[in-house]
C-alpha positions as a printed Julia matrix, in Angstrom:
94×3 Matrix{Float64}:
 -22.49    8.84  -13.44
 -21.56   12.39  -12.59
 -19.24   14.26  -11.17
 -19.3    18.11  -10.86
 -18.92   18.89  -14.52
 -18.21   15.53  -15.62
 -21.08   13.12  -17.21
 -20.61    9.87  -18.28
 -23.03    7.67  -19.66
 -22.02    4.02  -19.5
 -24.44    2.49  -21.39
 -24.34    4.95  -24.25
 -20.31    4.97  -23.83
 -20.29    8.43  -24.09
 -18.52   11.54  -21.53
 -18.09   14.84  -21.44
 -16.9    17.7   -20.05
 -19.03   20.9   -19.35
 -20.98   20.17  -21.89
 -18.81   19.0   -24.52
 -18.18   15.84  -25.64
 -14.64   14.23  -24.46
 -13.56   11.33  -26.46
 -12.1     8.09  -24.82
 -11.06    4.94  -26.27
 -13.06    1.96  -25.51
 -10.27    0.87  -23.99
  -9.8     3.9   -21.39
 -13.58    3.96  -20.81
 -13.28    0.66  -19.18
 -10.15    1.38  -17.05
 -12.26    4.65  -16.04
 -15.34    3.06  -15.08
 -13.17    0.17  -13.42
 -11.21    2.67  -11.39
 -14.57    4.54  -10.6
 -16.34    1.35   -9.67
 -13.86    0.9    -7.18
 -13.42    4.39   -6.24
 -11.32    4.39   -2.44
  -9.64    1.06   -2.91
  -6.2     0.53   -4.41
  -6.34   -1.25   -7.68
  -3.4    -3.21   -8.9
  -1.63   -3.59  -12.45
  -2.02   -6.71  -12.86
  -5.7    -6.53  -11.42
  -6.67   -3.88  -13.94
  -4.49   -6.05  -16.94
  -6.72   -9.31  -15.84
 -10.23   -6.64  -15.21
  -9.72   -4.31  -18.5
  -7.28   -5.95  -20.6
  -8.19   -9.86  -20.37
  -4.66  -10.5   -19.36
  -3.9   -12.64  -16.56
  -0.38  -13.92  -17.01
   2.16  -12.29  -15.43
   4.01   -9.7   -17.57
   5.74   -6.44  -17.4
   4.26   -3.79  -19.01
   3.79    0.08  -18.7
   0.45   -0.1   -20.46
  -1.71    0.68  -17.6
   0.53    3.8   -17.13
   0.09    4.7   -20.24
  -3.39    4.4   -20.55
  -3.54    6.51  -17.15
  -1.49    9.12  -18.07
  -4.02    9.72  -21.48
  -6.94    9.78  -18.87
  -5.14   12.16  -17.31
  -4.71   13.8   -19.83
  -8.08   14.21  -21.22
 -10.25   14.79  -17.77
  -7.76   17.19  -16.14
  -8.66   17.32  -12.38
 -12.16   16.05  -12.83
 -11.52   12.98  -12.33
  -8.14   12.24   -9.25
  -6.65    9.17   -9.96
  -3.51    9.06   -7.77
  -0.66    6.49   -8.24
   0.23    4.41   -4.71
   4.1     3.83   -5.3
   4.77   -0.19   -5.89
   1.0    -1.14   -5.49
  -1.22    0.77   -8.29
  -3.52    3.34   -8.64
  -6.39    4.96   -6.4
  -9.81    7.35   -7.46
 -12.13    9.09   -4.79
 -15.63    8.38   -4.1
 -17.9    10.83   -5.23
């Protein structure tokens, strides 16, 4: 998967970043390739805690947030993941 100077290899679990290599946790790989898999859609918390995370009872956490805000973090504007107030987060298709 690609996107302008963004490469990511799912199978080898590997992206970078004009060239270089950026390093994600296998835990915010997932979330990324979830959120890119369903690029134009909203995705939930607690979808994304059941999809990444395993969890499917209902709690109250700020981990996805968390976890967004490193992606954000570490892709820059590569990679838009926009927050939809009270519902959960959004990417664009490519």
């Amino acid at each position: 998967m690609s996107n302008s100077n963004l490469q990511i290899d799912a199978t080898a679990r590997q992206v970078s970043q004009n060239g270089k290599a950026v390093y994600l946790t296998q835990t915010e790989l997932a979330l990324l390739l979830y959120l890119l898999d369903n690029a134009g859609r909203i995705t939930t918390r607690p979808e994304l805690l059941a999809q990444v995370w395993g969890i499917t009872a209902p709690v109250h956490t700020r981990t996805v947030d968390m976890h967004i805000a490193k992606l954000r973090r570490k892709l820059g504007t590569q990679i838009e993941i926009t927050s939809v107030m009270r519902k959960g987060y959004v990417t664009k298709k490519a």
